[in-house]
MARTIPA-32350 format. One record per atom (N, C-alpha, C): z, x, y. Coordinates in steps of 0.2 Angstrom, whole numbers, padded with zeros to 4 digits, always signed. Example, Ala and Ser with C-alpha at 12.3 -4.5 7.8 and 13.67 -1.06 7.14 Angstrom:
BEGIN
+0039+0066-0028
+0039+0062-0022
+0039+0066-0016
+0035+0064-0011
+0036+0068-0005
+0039+0064+0000
***
This chain:
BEGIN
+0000+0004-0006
+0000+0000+0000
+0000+0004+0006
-0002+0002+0011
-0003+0006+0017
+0004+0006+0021
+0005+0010+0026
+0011+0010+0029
+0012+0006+0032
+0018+0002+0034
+0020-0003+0040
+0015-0010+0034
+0017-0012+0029
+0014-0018+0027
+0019-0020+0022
+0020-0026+0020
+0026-0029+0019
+0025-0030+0011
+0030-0027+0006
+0030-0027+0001
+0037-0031-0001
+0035-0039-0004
+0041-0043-0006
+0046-0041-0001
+0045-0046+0003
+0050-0044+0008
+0053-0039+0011
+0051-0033+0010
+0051-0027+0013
+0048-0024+0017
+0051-0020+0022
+0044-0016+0026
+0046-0008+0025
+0038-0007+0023
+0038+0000+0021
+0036+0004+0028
+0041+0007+0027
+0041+0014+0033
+0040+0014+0039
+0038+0007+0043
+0034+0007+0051
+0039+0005+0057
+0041+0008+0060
+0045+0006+0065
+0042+0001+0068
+0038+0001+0071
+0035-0005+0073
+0035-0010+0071
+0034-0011+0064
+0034-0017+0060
+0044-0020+0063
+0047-0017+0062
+0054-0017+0063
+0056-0019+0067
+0052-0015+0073
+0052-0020+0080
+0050-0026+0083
+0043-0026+0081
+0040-0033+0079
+0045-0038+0079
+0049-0038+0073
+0055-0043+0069
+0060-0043+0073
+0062-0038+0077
+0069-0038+0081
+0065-0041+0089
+0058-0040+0087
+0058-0044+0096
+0055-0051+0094
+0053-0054+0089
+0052-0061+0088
+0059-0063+0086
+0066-0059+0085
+0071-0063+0081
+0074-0065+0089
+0072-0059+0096
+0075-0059+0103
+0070-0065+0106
+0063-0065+0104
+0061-0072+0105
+0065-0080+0106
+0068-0080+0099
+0070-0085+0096
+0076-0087+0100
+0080-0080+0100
+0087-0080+0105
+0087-0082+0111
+0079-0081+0113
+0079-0083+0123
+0076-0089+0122
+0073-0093+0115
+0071-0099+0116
+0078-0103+0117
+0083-0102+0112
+0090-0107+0114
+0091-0104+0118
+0093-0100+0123
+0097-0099+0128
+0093-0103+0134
+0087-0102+0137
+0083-0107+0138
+0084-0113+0136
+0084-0117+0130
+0088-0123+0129
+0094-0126+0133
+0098-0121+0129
+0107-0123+0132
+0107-0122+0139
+0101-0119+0142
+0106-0118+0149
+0106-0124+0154
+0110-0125+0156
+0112-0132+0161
+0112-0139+0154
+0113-0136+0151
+0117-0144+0145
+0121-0147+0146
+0120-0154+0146
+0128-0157+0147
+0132-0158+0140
+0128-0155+0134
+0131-0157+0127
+0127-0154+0124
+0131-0151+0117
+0126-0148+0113
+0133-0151+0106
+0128-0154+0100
+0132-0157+0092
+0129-0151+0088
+0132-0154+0085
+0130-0147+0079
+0133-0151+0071
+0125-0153+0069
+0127-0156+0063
+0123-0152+0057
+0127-0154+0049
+0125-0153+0045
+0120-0159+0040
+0115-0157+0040
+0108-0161+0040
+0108-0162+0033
+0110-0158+0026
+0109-0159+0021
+0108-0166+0017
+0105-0168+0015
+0105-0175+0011
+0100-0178+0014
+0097-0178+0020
+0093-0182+0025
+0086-0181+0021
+0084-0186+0018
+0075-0188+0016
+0071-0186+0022
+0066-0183+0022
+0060-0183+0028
+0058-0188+0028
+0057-0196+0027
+0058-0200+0033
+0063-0201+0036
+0069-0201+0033
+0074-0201+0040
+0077-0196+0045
+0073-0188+0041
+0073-0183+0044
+0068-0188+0053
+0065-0188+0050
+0057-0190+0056
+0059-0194+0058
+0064-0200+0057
+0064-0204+0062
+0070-0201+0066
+0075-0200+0064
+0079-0197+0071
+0078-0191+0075
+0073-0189+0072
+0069-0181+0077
+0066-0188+0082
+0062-0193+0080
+0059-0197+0085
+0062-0199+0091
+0070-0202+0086
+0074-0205+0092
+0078-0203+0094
+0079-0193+0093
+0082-0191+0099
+0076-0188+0102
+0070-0185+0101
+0064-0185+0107
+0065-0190+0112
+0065-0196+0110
+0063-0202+0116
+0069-0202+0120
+0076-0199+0118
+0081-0200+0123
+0080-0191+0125
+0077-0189+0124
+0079-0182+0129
+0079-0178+0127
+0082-0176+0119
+0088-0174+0117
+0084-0168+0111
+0083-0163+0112
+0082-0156+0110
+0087-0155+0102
+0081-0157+0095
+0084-0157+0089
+0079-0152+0086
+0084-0146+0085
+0079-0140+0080
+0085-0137+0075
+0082-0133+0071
+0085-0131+0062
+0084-0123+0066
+0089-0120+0068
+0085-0113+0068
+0094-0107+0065
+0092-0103+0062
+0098-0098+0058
+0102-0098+0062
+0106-0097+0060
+0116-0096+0063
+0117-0092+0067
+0113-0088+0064
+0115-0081+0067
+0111-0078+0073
+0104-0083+0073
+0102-0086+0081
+0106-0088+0085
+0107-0094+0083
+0113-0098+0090
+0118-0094+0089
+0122-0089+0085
+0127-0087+0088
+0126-0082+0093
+0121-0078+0092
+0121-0073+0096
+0118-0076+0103
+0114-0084+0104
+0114-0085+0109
+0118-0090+0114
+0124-0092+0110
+0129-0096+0112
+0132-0090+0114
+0133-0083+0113
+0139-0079+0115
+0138-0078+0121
+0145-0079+0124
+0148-0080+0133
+0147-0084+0136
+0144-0091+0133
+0142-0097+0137
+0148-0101+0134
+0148-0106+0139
+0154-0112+0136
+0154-0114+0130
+0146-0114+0124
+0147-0115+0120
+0149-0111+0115
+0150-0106+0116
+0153-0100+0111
+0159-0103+0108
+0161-0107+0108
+0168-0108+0104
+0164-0113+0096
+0159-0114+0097
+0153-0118+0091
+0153-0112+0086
+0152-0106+0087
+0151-0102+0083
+0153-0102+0078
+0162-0104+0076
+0164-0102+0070
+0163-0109+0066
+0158-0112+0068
+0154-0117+0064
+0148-0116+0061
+0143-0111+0064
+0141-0108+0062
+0139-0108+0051
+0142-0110+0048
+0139-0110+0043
+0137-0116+0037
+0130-0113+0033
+0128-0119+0033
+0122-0120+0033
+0118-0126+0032
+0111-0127+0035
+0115-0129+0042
+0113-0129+0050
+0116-0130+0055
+0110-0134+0058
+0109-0140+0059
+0106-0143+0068
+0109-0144+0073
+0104-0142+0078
+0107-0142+0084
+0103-0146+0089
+0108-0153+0091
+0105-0157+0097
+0107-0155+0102
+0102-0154+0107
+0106-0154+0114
+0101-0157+0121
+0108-0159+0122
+0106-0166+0129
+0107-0161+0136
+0104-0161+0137
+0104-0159+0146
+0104-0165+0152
+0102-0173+0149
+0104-0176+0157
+0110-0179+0153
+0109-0184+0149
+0114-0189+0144
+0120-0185+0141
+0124-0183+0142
+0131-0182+0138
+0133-0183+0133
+0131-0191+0132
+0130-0192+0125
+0126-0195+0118
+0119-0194+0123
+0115-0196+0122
+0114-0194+0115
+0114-0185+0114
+0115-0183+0107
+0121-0184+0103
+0124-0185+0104
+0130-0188+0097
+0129-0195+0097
+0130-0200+0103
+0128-0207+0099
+0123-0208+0095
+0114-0204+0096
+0109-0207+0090
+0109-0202+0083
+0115-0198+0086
+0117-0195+0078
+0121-0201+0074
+0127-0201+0078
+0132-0206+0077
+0128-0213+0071
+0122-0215+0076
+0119-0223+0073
+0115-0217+0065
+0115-0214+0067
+0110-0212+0059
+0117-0211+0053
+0122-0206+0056
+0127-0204+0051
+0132-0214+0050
+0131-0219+0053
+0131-0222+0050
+0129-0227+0043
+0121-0225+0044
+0118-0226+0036
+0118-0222+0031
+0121-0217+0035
+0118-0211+0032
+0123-0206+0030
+0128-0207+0024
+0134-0202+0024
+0133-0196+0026
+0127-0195+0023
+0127-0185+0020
+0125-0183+0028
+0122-0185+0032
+0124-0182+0040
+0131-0181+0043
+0132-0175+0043
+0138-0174+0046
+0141-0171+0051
+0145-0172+0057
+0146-0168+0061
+0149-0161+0061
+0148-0154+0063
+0151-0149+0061
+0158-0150+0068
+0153-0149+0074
+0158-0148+0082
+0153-0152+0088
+0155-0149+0090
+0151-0149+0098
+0154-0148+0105
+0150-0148+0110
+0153-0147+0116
+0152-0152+0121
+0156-0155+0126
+0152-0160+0128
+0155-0160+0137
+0152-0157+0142
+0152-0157+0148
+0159-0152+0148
+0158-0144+0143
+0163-0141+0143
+0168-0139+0141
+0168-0145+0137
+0175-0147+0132
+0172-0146+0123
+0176-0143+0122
+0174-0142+0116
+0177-0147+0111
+0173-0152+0105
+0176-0157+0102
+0175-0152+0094
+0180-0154+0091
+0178-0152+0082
+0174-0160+0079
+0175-0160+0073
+0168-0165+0070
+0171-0172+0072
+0178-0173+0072
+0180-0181+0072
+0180-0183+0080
+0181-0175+0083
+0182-0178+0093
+0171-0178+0093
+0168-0177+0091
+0161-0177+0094
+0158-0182+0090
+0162-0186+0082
+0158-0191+0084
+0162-0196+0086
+0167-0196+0090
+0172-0200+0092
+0165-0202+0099
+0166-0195+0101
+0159-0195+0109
+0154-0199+0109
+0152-0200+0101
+0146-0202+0101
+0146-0210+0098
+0153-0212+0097
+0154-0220+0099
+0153-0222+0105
+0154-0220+0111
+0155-0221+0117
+0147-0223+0117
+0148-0231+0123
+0141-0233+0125
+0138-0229+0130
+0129-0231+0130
+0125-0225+0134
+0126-0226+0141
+0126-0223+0146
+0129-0223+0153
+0126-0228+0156
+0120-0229+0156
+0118-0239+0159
+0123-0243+0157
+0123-0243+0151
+0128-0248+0149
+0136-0250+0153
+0136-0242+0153
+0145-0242+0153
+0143-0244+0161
+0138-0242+0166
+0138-0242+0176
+0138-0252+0175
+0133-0254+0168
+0132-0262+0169
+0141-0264+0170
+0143-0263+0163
+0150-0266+0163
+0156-0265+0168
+0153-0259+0172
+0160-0256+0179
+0156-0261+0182
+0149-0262+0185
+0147-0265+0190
+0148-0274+0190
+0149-0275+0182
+0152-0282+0181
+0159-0284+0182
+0162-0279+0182
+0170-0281+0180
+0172-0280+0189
+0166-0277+0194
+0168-0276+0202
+0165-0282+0204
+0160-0286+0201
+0157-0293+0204
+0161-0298+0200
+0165-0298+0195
+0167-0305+0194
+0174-0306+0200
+0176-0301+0201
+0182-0304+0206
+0178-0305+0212
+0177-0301+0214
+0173-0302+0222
+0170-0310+0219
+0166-0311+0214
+0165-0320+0214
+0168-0325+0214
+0174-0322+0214
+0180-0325+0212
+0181-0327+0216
+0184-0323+0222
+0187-0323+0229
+0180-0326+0232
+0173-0325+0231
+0169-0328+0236
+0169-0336+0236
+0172-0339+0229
+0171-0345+0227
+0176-0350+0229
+0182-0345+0231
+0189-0349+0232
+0189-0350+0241
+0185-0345+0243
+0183-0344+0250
+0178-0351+0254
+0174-0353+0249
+0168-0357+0251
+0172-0367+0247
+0177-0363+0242
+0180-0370+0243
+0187-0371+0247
+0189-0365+0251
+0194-0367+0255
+0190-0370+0264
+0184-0366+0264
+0181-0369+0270
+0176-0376+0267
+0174-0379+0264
+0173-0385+0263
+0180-0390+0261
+0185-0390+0258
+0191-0393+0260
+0194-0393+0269
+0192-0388+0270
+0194-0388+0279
+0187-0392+0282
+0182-0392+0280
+0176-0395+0283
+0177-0404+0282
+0183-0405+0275
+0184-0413+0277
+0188-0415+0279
***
């Protein structure tokens, strides 16, 4: 075989070859960092059990919420989680590992984990981070019960108009009892 060509997983004799590998594994490393930067959340689940249809469909439905879902080695995100707030994920690290991450929605990635790992035993959460704070597997998908932020603006902006209605009503029936 000639030098620098890849026998059974091996590289014969080529520093180049070597470097090659160490600058596509630095690739990989500055794709997540690139990712995680300005995140408001990142989950970290274990995928195993998951059939490729329902692999596809929840790649789908965190695509359509925003939410950055890839399978990449451990020892990638560790090295690119180190000295970022999510560095404390690390020692989760092992395993097959996914990594969703939300940048506008907080919880946008753990809730549509959440609706899958309830059909779906064998998805399971390892940890996560969520606006800084670091949850282990029962606090992240605790996060991911929480309804989505329309939801919850609808229910604050309801619960500030039923009394204001309140008051507007007892208002307009104390000035028609004055108007007889």
């Amino acid at each position: 075989m000639k030098k620098g060509v890849y026998s059974k997983g091996k590289i014969l004799g080529s520093k180049f070859m070597i470097n090659a590998n160490a600058n596509a594994k630095q690739a990989i490393v500055n794709e997540i960092k690139d990712q995680i930067d300005g995140a408001s959340s990142i989950a970290l689940v274990d995928y195993r059990g998951l059939s490729v249809g329902q692999d596809t469909a929840l790649r789908k439905s965190l695509r359509e919420a925003g939410v950055v879902y890839k399978v990449y080695k451990n020892s990638m995100i560790a090295r690119a989680i180190e000295g970022t707030e999510f560095a404390e994920l690390s020692k989760h690290l092992e395993g097959p590992t996914a990594i969703a991450i939300s940048k506008t929605d907080a919880t946008a990635g753990p809730r549509i984990l959440s609706e899958v790992a309830k059909t779906n035993d064998k998805l399971e959460y390892k940890a996560g981070v969520v606006e800084g704070t670091y949850y282990d597997a029962k606090g992240i998908a605790a996060i991911g019960n929480i309804a989505p932020r329309e939801e919850l603006l609808g229910r604050l902006l309801g619960s500030f108009k039923s009394p204001i209605s309140s008051f507007a009503r007892v208002v307009k029936q104390i000035a028609e009892k004055e108007e007889q």
